[in-house]
C-alpha positions as CSV (number, residue, x, y, z in Angstrom):
1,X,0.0,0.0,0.0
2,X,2.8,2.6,0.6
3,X,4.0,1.6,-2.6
4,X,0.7,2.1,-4.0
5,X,1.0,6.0,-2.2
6,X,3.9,6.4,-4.4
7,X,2.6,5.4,-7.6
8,X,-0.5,7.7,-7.0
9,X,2.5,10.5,-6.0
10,X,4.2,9.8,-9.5
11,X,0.7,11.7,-10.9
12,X,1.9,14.9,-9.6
13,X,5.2,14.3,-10.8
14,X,3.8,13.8,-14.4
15,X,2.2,16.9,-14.0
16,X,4.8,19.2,-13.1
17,X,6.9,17.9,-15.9
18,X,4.1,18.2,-18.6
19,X,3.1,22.2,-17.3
20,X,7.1,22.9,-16.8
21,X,8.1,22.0,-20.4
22,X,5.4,23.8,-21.8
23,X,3.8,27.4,-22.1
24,X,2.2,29.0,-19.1
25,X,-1.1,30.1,-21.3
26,X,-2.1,26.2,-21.4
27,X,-1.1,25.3,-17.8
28,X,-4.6,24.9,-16.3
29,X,-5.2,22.6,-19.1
30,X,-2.6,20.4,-18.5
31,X,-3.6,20.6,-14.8
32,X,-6.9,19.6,-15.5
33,X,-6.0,16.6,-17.8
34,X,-4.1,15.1,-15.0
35,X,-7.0,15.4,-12.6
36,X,-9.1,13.9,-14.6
37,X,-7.4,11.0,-15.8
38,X,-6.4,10.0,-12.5
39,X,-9.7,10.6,-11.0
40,X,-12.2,9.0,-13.8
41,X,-9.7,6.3,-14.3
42,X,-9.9,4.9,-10.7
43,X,-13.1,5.3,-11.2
44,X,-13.1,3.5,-14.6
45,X,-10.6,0.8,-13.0
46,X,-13.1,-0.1,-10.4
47,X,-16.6,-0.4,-12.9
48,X,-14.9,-2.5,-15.1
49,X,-11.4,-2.3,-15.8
50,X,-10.0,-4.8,-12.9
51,X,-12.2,-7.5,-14.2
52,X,-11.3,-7.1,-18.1
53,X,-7.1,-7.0,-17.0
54,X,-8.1,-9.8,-14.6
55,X,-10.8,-11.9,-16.2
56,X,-9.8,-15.5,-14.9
57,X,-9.2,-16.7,-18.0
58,X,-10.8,-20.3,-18.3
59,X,-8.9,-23.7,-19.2
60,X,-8.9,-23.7,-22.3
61,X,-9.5,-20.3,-23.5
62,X,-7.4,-18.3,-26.1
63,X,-6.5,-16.0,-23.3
64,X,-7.5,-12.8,-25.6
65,X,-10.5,-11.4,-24.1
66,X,-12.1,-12.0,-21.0
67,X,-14.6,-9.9,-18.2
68,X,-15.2,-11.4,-14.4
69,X,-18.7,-8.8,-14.7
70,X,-18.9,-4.8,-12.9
71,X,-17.9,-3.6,-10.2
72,X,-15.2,-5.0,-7.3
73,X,-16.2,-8.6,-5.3
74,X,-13.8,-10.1,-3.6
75,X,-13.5,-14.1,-4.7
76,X,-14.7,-16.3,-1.9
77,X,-13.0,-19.5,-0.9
78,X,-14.0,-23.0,-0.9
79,X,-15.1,-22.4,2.7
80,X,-17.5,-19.4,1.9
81,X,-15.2,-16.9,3.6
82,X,-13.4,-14.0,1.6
83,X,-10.1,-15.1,-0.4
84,X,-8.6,-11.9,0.6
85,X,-5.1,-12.9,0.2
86,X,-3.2,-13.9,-2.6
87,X,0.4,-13.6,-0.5
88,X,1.4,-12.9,3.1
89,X,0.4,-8.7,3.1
90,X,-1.0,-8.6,-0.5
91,X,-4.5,-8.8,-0.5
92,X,-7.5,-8.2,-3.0
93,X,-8.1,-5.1,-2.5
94,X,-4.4,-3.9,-2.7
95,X,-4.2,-5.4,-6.3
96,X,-7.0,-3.0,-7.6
97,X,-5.7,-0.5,-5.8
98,X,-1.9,-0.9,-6.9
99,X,-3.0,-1.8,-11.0
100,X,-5.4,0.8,-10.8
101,X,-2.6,3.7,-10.4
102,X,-1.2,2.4,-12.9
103,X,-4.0,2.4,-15.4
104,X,-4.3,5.9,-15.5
105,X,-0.6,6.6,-16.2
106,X,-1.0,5.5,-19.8
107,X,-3.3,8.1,-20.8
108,X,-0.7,10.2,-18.5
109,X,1.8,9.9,-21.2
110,X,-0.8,10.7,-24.0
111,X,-1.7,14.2,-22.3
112,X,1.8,15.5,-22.6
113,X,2.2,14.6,-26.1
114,X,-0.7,16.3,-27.7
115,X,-0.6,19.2,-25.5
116,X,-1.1,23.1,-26.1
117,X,-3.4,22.1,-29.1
118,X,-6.1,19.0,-28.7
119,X,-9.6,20.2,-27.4
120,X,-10.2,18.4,-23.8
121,X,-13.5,17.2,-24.7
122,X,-12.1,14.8,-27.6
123,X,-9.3,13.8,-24.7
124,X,-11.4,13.1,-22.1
125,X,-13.5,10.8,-24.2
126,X,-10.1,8.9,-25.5
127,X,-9.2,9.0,-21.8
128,X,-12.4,6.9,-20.5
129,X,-12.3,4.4,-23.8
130,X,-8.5,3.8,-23.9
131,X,-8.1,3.4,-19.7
132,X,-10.9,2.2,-19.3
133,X,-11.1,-0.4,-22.0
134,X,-8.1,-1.0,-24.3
135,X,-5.7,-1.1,-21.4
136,X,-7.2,-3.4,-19.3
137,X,-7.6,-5.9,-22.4
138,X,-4.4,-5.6,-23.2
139,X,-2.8,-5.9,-19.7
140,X,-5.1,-9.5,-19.3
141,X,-2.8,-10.7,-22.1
142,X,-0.2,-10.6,-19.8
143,X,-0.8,-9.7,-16.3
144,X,-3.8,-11.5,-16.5
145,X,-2.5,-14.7,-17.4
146,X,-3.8,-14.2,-21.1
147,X,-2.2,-15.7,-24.0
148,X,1.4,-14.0,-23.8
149,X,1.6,-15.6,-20.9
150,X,0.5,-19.4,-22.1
151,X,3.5,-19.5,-24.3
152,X,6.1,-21.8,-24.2
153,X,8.2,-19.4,-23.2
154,X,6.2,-16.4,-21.4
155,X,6.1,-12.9,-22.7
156,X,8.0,-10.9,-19.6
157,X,7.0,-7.7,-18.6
158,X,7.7,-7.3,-14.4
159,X,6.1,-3.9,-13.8
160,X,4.9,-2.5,-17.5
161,X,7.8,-1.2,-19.9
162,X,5.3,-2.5,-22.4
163,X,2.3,-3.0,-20.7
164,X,2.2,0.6,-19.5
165,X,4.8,2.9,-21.1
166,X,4.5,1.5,-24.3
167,X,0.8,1.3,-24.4
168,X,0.8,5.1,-23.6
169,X,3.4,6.0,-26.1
170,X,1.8,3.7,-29.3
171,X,-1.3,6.1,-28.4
172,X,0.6,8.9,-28.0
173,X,2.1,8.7,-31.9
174,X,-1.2,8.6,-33.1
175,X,-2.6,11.4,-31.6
176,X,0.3,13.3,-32.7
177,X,0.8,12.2,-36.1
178,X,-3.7,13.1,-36.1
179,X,-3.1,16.3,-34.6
180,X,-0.3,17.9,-36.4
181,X,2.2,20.1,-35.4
182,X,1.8,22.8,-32.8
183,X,1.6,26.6,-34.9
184,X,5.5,28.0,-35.7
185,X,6.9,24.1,-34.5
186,X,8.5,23.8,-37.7
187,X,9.3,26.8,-40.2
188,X,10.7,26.9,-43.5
189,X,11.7,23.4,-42.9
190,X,13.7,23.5,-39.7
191,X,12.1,22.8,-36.3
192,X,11.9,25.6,-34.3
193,X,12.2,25.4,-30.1
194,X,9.6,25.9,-28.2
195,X,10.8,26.5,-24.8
196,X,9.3,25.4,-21.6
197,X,7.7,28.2,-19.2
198,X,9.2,26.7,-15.8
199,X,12.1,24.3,-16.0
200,X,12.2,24.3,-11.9
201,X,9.1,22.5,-11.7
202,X,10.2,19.8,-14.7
203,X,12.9,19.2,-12.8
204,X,11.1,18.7,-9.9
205,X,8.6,16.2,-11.7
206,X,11.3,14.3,-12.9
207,X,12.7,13.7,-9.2
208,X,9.4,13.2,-8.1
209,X,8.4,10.7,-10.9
210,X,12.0,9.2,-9.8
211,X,11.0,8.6,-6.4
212,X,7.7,6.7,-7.5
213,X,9.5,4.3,-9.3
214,X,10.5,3.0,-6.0
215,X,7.0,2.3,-5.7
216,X,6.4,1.2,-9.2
217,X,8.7,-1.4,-9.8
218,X,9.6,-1.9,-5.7
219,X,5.7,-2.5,-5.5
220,X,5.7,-5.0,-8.5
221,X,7.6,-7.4,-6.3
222,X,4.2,-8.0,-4.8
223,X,5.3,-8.8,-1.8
224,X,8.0,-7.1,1.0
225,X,10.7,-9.7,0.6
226,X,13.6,-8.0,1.2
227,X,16.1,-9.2,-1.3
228,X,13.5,-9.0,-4.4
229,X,12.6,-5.8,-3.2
230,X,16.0,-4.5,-3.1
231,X,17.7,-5.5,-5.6
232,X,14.5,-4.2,-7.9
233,X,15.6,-0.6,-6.4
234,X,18.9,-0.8,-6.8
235,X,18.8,-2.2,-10.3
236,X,16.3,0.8,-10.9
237,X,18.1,3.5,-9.7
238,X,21.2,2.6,-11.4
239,X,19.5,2.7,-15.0
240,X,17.9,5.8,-14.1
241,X,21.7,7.4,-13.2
242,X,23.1,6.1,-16.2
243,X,20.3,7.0,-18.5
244,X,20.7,10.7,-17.4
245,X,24.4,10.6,-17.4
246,X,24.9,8.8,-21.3
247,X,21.7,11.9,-22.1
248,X,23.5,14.7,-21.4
249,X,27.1,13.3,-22.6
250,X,25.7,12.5,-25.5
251,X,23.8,15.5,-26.4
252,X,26.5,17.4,-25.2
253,X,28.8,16.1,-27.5
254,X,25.7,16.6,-31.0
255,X,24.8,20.0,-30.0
256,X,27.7,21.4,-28.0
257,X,25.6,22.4,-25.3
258,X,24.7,21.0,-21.8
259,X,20.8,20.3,-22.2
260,X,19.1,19.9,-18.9
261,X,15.9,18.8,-20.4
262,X,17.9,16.2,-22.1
263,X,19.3,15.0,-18.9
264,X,16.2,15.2,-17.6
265,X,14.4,12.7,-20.6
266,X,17.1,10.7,-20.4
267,X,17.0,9.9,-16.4
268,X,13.2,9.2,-17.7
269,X,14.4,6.7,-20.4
270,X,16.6,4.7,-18.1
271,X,14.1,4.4,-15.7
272,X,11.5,3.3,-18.5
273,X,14.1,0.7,-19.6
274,X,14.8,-1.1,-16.7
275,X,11.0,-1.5,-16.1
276,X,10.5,-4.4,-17.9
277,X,13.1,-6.5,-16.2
278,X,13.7,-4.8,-12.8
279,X,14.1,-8.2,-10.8
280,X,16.1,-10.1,-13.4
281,X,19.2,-7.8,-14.1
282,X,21.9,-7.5,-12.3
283,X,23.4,-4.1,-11.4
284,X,25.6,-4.1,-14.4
285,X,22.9,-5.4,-17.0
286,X,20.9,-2.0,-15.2
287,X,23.8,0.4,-15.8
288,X,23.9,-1.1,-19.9
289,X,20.1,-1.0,-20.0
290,X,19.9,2.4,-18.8
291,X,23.1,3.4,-20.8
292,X,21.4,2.5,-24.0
293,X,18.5,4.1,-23.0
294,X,19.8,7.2,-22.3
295,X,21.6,7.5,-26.0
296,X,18.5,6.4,-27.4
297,X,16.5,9.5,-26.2
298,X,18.5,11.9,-27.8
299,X,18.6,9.7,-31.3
300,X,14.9,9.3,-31.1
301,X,14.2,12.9,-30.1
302,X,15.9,14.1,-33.3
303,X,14.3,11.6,-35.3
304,X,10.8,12.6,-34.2
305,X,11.5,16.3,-35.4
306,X,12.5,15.2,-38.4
307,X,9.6,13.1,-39.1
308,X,7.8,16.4,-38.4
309,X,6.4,14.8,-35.3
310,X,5.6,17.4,-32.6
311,X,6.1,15.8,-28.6
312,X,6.1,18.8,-26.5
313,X,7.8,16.8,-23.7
314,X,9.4,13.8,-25.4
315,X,6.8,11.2,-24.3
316,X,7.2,9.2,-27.4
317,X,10.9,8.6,-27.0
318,X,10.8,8.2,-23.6
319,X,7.8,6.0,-23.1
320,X,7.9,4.3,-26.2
321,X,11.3,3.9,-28.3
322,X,12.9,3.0,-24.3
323,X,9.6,1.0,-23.7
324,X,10.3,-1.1,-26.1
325,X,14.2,-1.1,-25.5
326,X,13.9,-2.2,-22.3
327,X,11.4,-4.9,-23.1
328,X,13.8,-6.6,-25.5
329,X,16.6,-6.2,-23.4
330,X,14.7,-9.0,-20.9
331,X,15.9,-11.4,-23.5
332,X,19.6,-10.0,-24.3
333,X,20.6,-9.4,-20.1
334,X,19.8,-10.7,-17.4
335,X,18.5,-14.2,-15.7
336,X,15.9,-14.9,-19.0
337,X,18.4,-13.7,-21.4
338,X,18.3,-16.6,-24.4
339,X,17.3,-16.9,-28.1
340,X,13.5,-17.8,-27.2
341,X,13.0,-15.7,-24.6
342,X,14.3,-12.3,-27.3
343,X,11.8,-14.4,-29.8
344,X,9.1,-14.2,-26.7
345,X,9.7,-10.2,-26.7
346,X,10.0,-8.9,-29.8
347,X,6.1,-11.0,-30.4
348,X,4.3,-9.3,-27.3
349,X,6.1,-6.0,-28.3
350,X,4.1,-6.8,-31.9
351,X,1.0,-7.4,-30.1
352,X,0.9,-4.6,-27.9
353,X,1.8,-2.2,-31.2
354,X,-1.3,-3.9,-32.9
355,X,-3.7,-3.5,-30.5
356,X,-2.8,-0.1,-29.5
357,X,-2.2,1.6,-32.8
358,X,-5.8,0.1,-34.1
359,X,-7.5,1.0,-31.2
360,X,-6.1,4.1,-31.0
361,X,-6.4,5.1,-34.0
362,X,-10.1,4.4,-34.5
363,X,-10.8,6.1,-31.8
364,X,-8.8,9.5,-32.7
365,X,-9.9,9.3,-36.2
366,X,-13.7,9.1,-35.0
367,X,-13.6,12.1,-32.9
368,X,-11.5,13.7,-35.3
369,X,-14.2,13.3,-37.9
370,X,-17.2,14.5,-35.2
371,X,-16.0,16.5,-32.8
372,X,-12.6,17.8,-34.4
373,X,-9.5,16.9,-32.6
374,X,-7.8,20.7,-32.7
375,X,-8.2,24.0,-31.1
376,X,-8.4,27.1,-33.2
377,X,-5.7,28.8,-34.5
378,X,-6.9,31.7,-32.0
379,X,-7.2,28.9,-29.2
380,X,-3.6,27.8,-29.5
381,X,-2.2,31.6,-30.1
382,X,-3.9,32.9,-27.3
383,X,-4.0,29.6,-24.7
384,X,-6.2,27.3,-24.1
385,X,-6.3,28.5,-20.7
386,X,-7.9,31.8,-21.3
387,X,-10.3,30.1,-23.8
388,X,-11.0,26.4,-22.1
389,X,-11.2,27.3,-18.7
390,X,-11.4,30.9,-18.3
391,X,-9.1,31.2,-15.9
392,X,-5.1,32.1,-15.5
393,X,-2.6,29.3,-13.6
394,X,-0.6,32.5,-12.5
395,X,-3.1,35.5,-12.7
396,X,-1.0,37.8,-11.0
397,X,1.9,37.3,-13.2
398,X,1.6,39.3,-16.1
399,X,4.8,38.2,-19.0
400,X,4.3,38.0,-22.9
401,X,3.1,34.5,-23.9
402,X,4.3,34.0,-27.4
């Protein structure tokens, strides 16, 4: 359960990271999308998403779909009484509590990518469908003992580098490549900075989104066994030093410069990276995980600009090109590292890209064909702030906003 406290915590951390990298004039609309995903996807988690990720999938079934009905009920045992737990300290209702935090973190990862231009409405519907539908059936693949985890050799994911960050950054390359570009991203060609309003408070959501980790993968242990526990933290923790370290040498040495936001994405990547095989590697495989991850950032930044991509905070490199990274990397490093266990990854890194990019997609494309997906060019210019909410996130702080 404290574990579960810092998971929740890692919501704030994703918001002062989001507001910090972009403009004040949209900063109560970042705000808000936090507050509601978290809020509505608890929500969301308890009506129906616990018992789609955890269906009890049936001998015999194909393990792609299943739904234990609405609502929370704790199974009984053969005795009649409550199964409550299902290890010494873990009980029923910690499991929805713990998977439900991290539910709403992949539509987290979305609302930084489209920001300072996607009309909240069209979000918040994506929000409810994707949390509370398309990551729950995905996760039962999985987590819920679905058909990834049937094979021979099982699909391994310990606390979500694919499950979670990589279902939050497939969506999140949708809704940009949908979107477009935010107005004056790319001119005459070249891609144009658009600098953050408050790099004190990214930096702070990156430490704070640090510190959860302890709770996201520490938690995934699912128990309090000491040695697990720590040897998931330290394993963490080391890929999230190197990650930031090999960021900042690396953009240092492109761009002649020493990029904090860069440091920052890359501490971000490692910690990504490692996610997927926290209690498997040993501190060495974590420094090389998070190493590699931390190049990658800055490779896949640049790449995503030149595809005329526009991530205001990096989310797909981060949560998705280091998602995927670090799920691979189970089968290269580490305890399960062999030939069938790479072959294991690289097919529930396919099906994870299939069902979110479809999914995803469909439902983008719909709204963007009803409701419209985009502000107005007066919207974006002026903030969506002023024109969503009607209100200021520092109203007596007057500066020039464009």
């Amino acid at each position: 359960m404290i574990c579960t406290a810092l998971v929740f915590f890692m919501h704030l951390g994703f918001a002062f990271l989001e507001i910090g990298l972009t403009r004040q004039k949209n900063t109560i609309n970042i705000l808000f999308k936090n507050i509601f995903i978290i809020t509505v996807g608890l929500l969301l988690y308890c009506l129906v998403g616990f018992n789609l990720m955890y269906p009890g999938f049936a001998e015999g079934s194909s393990g792609f779909f299943g739904f234990a009905g609405f609502g929370l009920d704790a199974p009984l045992t053969t005795e009649g009484g409550l199964d409550l737990s299902y290890n010494e300290g873990y009980t029923y209702w910690t499991d929805f509590l713990f998977q439900g935090m991290f539910a709403a973190t992949a539509a987290t990862i979305v609302s930084g990518a489209v920001a300072e231009r996607m009309k909240l409405g069209p979000f918040m519907i994506f929000t409810i469908v994707y949390v509370g539908l398309i990551y729950p059936i995905a996760g039962s693949w999985k987590w819920g003992e679905g058909f990834l985890d049937m094979r021979e050799t099982p699909f391994y994911d310990f606390a979500g580098s694919t499950l979670v960050h990589s279902v939050g950054g497939w969506a999140a390359l949708v809704a940009v490549w949908l979107l477009g570009s935010r107005i004056g991203k790319f001119k005459d060609g070249k891609t144009q900075a658009i600098p953050g309003h408050n790099i004190p408070l990214a930096t702070a959501g990156v430490l704070i989104l640090w510190l959860g980790w302890f709770g996201f993968n520490g938690g995934s242990v699912l128990s309090a066994d000491p040695a697990l526990t720590s040897i998931t933290l330290v394993t963490t923790c080391l890929a999230a030093a190197a990650g930031g370290v090999i960021a900042f040498l690396v953009s240092t040495l492109l761009y002649k410069n020493f990029d904090l936001t860069m440091f920052l994405n890359g501490i971000l990547g490692g910690l990504v990276g490692i996610t997927a095989g926290a209690d498997v590697m040993s501190p060495t495989d974590a420094i090389i995980i998070g190493s590699i991850a931390g190049a990658i950032i800055v490779f896949a930044v640049s790449l995503i600009d030149r595809l005329r991509l526009d991530d205001p905070v990096g989310a797909i490199a981060v949560h998705l090109v280091c998602g995927i990274w670090g799920t691979l990397a189970v089968g290269i490093l580490g305890d399960l590292a062999s030939g069938a266990q790479f072959l294991s990854q690289l097919v529930g890194v396919a099906s994870y890209a299939a069902i979110c990019i479809v999914s995803s997609f469909i439902i983008l494309f719909t709204l963007k064909k009803t409701m419209g997906l985009r502000v107005s060019e007066k919207e974006e210019l002026e903030g969506l702030d002023k024109h969503e909410h009607g209100m200021s996130a520092y109203a007596d702080f007057r500066m020039n906003e464009h």
